[in-house]
N, C-alpha and C positions, 0 to 999 in steps of 0.2 A: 750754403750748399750749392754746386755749381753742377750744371748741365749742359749735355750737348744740347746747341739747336734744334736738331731734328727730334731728337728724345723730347723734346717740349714741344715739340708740335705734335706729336704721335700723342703725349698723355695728352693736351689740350682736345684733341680732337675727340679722345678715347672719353671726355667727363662727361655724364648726365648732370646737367643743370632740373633740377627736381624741384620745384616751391611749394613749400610748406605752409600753410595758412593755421594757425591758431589760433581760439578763442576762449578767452577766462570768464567766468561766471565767479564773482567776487565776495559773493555772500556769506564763505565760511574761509576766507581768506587765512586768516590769523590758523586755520588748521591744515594746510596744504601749500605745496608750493609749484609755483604754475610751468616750470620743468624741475626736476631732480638732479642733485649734481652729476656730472657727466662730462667725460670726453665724447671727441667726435670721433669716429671711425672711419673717417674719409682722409680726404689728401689737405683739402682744406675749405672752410666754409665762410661765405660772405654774409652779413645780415643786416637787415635794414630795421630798424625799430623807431616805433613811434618817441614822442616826447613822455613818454609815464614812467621810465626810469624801469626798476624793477633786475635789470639782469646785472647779476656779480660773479667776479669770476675770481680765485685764489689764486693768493700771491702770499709769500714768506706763514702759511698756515695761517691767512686772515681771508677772509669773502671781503672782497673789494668795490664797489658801488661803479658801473662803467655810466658813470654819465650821461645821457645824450646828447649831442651836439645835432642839433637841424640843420637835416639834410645827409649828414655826413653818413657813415659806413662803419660797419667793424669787421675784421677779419678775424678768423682762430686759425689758428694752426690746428692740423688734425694730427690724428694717430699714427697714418700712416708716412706724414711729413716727417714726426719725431725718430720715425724707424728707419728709412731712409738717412738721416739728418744725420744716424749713429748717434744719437741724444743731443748734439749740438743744438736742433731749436727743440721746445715743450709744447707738446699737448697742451690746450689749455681745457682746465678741469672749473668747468660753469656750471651756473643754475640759474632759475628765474624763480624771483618770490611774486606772492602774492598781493596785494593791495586791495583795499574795500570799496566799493562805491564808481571802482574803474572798468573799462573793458576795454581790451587791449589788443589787434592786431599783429601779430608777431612773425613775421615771414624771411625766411633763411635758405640759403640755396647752397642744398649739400654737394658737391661738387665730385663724383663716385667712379671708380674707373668699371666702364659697362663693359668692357673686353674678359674679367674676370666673372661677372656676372652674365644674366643669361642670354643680352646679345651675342655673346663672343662663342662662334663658332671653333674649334679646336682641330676639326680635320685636318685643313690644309698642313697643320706643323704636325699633326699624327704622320700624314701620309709622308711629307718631308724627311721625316725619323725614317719610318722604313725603310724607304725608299735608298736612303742614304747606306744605312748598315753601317753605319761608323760609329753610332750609337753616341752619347754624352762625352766621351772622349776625343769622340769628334770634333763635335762641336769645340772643345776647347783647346784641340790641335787647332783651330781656323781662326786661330785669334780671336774670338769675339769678348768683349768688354761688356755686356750688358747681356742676363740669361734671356732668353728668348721666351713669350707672352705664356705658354702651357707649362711653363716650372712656374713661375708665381702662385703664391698661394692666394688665395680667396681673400681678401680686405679683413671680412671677421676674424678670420682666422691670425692674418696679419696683428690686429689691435690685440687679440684674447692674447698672447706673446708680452705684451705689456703690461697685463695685470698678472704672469705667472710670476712666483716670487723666485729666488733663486734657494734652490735648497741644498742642506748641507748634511740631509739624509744620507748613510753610507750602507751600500750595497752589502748584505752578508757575505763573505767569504767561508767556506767549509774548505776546511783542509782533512784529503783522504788517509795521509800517513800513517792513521792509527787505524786503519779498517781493520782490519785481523787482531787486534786486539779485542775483549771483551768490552771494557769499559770504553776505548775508544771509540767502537763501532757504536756504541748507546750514544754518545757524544755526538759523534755525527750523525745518527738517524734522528734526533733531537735538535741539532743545527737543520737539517733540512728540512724537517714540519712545521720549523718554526717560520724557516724562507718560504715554505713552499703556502703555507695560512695567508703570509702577509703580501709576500713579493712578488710567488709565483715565478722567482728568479732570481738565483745566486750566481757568483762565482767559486770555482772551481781549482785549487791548487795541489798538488801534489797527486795528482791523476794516473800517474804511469806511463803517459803519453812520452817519448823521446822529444827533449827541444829541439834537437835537428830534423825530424819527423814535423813537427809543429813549423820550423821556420822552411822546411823544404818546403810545405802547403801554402803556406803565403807568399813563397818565392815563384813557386810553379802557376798559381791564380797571377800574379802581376805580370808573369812573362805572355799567357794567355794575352790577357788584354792590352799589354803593351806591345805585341808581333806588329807587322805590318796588316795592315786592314780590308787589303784582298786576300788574304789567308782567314782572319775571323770570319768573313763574308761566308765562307763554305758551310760556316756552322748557322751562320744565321738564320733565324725563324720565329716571328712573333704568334704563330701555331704552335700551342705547348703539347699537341696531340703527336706532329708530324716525327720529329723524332727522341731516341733517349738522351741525348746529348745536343743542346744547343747553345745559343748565345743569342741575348735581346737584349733591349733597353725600353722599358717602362710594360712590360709585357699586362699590369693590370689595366693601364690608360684605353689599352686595345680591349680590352675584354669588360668592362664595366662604364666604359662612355664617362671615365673620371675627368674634370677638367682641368686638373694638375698632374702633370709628371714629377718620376723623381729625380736626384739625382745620380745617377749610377746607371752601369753595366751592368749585366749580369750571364755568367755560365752556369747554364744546369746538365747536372748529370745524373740521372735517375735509375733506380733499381740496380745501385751500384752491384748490391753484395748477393741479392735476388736470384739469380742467376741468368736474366734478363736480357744481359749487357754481354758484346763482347772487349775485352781490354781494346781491342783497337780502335773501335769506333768513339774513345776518350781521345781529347787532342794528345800529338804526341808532346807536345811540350810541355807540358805537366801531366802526363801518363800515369807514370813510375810515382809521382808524389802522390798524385790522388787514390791510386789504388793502396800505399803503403797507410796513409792518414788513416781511409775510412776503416780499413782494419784493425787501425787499433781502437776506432771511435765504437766501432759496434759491437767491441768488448770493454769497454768502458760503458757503453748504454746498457749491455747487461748489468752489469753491479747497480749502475742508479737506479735501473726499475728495482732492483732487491731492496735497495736500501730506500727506497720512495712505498714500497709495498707496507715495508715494515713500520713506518710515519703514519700509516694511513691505520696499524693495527691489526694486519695480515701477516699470512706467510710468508714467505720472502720472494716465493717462486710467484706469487698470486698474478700479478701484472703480466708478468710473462706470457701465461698461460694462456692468458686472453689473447694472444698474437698480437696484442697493439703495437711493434714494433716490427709488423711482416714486410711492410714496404719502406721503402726509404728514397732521400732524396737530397742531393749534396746541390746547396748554390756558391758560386765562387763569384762575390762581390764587390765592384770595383766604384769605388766613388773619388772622380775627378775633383783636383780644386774647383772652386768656384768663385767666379769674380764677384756674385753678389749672394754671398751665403747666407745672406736675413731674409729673403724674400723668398728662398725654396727652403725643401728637406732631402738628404739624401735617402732617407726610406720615410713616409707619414705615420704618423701612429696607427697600430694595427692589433691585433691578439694572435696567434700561431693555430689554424686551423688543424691542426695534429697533438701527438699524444706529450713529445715533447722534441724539444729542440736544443743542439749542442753546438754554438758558437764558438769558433777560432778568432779571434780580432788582433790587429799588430796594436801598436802603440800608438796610432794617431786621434785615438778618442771617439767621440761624439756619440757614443750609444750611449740612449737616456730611458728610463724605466718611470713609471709612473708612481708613486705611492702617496697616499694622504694629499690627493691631488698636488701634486708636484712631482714634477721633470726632475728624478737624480741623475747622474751621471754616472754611468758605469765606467767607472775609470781604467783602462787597461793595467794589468798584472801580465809580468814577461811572463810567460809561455802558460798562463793560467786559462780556463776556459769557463765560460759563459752559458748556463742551463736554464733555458726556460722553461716554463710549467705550460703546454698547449690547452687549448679550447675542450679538446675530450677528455683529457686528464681530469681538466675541472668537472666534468659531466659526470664524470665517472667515479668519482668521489664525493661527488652531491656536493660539489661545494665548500669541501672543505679544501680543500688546494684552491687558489684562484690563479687565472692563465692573464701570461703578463703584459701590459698595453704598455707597448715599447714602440721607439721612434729611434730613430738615426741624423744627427743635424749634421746640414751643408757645411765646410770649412772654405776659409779660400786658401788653406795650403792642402796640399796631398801629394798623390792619391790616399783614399783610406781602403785598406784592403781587407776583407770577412769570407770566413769560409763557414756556411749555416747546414749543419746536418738536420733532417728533419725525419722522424721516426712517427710514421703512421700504423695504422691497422690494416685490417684484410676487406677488401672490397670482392673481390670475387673469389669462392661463391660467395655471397651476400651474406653478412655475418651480424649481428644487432648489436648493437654497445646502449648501453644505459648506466644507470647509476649503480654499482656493483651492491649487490644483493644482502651480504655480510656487513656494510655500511647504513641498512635500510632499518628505522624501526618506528614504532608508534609513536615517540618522541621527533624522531629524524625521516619523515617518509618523504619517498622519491620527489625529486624539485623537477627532472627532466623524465620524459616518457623513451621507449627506445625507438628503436632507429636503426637502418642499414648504413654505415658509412657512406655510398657512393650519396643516398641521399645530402646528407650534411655538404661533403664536398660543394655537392651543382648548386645547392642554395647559397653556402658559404661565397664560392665566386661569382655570382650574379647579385651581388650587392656592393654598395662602396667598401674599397679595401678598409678605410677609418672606421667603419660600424664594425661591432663586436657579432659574432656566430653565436654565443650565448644563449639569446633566444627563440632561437628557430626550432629549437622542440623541448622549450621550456615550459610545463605544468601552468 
């Protein structure tokens, strides 16, 4: 694995040299062993050991004996080395046994990069970002070969990457085509309790939606973020208060003191269909598509709440009713290649603080859903769309829907382009949501107490984006 100069002097400088000192009490040796096997989670580790032997480390599925040589040294390769490396070098996966009647000194110098831990101050490249309004597209209009210190993700986070397996779970699809039939419609309300129990997120085909209507929405969002960048600038604002149409880049970074960014763009346009907004104040360069899209979106969002009502053993109208779908909110999201796509994510795992959510995505991938702890991939389907189950849906169904912990991963080709509808409830006047009432019994009593939405919202965003909303007025 080769590096620039400078890049090795910046991580050299950036390592905590940390010494560990350990001591074994030998007396019930033959039942304990004096580390557990293990990788390292660092970049890479030196250690010094005495002459008493004891440390082995796996090679061809055998524990191997590393000998001591007096005086001498041993190095590991870390987790982090292996990530980087693209699997070219390995972790090494070691342990130390135990022995009777010894006591042993053991001292190891994990080698950590403190820039991602809590030395590392993150402003100056916050302010940087703003400042700039070029946002991550910028960044990779300016040539740069190496992502910059606040997209990195955290070391831990980096190694746990290594132990996820890859899975070969496949995402439910429901197809609408039979809704107006009798037997079809049961078919499909049955396909989606059953996504909406497990997945808390399907896809979506045969919806009504126009493909020309779907590929204008992704054409109108790329042209947005592709204009010249004193034009975006007008929209710009990392203030999601200031207006109903803007454009930022990592806007939670700013608002929860995260020390990872993502990767991506983003335009928001808010209280599209509300009547909040005027069409003009939408860029005009995607105008016409955005207003054509969400209109058909938020006649499709009526039928899933009917047909999600009816999953859950209600009315059809029941969801509705509740106005959980009074406010809305369109993001148009832009994620740049990336020269080092292992080391960031273009969106982090997160759960959708609303009732539910209706993705557009082109064909370039990387949406991944959680199930059975493991990362699926929600593979794109041409002009199919993407339904996730939100954080109040689950509240409000006590649990039996679950809201879905989904991420986004960095590519180094792109861009990858996503248009995210998001359908919430009524915040003013102040309206209570809880776990719906007709779902509540002495068998099944309430898991959440109720609550004003504006509540849930202010808690929801004053905490890291990766921690779930779940239990913030959980029983």
């Amino acid at each position: 694995m080769s590096m620039a100069e400078d890049s090795q002097a910046e991580l050299a400088m950036d390592y905590d040299r940390s010494k560990e000192i350990k001591a074994f009490d030998d007396t019930k040796a033959e039942l304990t062993l004096g580390t557990a096997k293990h990788t390292d989670p660092s970049f890479l580790t030196i250690v010094l050991q005495d002459q008493s032997g004891r440390l082995q480390v796996m090679r061809d599925n055998q524990l191997v004996d590393v000998t001591p040589i007096q005086h001498g040294l041993i190095v590991n390769i870390g987790d982090l080395v292996q990530i980087l490396s693209n699997d070219k070098f390995v972790s090494t996966n070691h342990r130390v046994v135990e022995k009777k009647d010894r006591t042993k000194d053991f001292s190891g110098m994990l080698l950590q990069w403190v820039k991602l831990a809590m030395d590392y101050d993150p402003s100056d490249e916050k302010k940087a970002i703003d400042d700039a309004k070029a946002g991550v597209k910028g960044l990779v209009d300016s040539g740069i070969v190496e992502i910059p210190r606040i997209f990195i993700r955290p070391p831990h986070e980096l190694a746990e990457e290594l132990n996820m397996c890859k899975s070969t779970l496949q995402v439910p699809v429901v197809d609408l085509s039979g809704i107006h039939v009798e037997d079809g419609r049961k078919k499909i309300v049955d396909e989606i309790r059953e996504a909406s129990e497990k997945w808390g997120l399907f896809q979506l085909i045969n919806h009504g939606i126009p493909s020309s209507v779907l590929e204008g929405m992704i054409d109108g969002t790329r042209k947005f973020h592709e204009q010249d960048v004193e034009v975006k600038k007008e929209y710009y604002s990392s203030d999601p208060t200031a207006r109903k149409v803007r454009y930022d880049s990592n806007l939670h970074v700013f608002k929860t003191k995260g020390l990872t960014a993502n990767w991506k763009d983003t335009l928001y346009i808010s209280e599209l269909v509300s009547g909040y907004i005027e069409p003009e104040e939408i860029p005009e360069v995607c105008r016409k598509t955005s207003l054509e899209y969400i209109n058909h979106v938020v006649k499709l969002e009526d039928i899933l709440l009917g047909l999600l009502s009816e999953a859950l053993g209600l009315k059809t109208n029941h969801l509705k009713a509740t106005e959980c779908d009074k406010k809305q909110l369109m993001v148009c999201h832009y994620y740049p290649a990336c020269p080092q796509p292992e080391l960031t994510l273009g969106t982090e795992k997160h759960t959708d603080p609303v009732f539910l959510t209706i993705v557009l995505q082109d064909q370039s991938g990387g949406l991944q859903v959680m199930c059975d702890n493991q990362w699926a991939d929600v593979t794109p389907i041409e002009h199919g769309l993407v339904v996730n189950i939100g954080d109040l849906l689950q509240i409000v169904s006590n649990d039996k829907f679950v809201s879905a912990i989904h991420r986004v991963v960095a590519k180094k080709v792109g861009p990858r382009i996503s248009v995210v509808c998001f359908f919430n409830g009524v915040s003013t006047p102040p309206k209570l949501y809880g776990p719906i009432k007709e779902l509540i019994s002495e068998e099944n009593p309430p898991l959440y107490k109720d609550f004003p939405l504006v509540d849930y919202v202010t808690k929801f965003f004053s905490k890291p984006l990766d921690k779930t909303g779940l239990d913030l007025f959980r029983l």
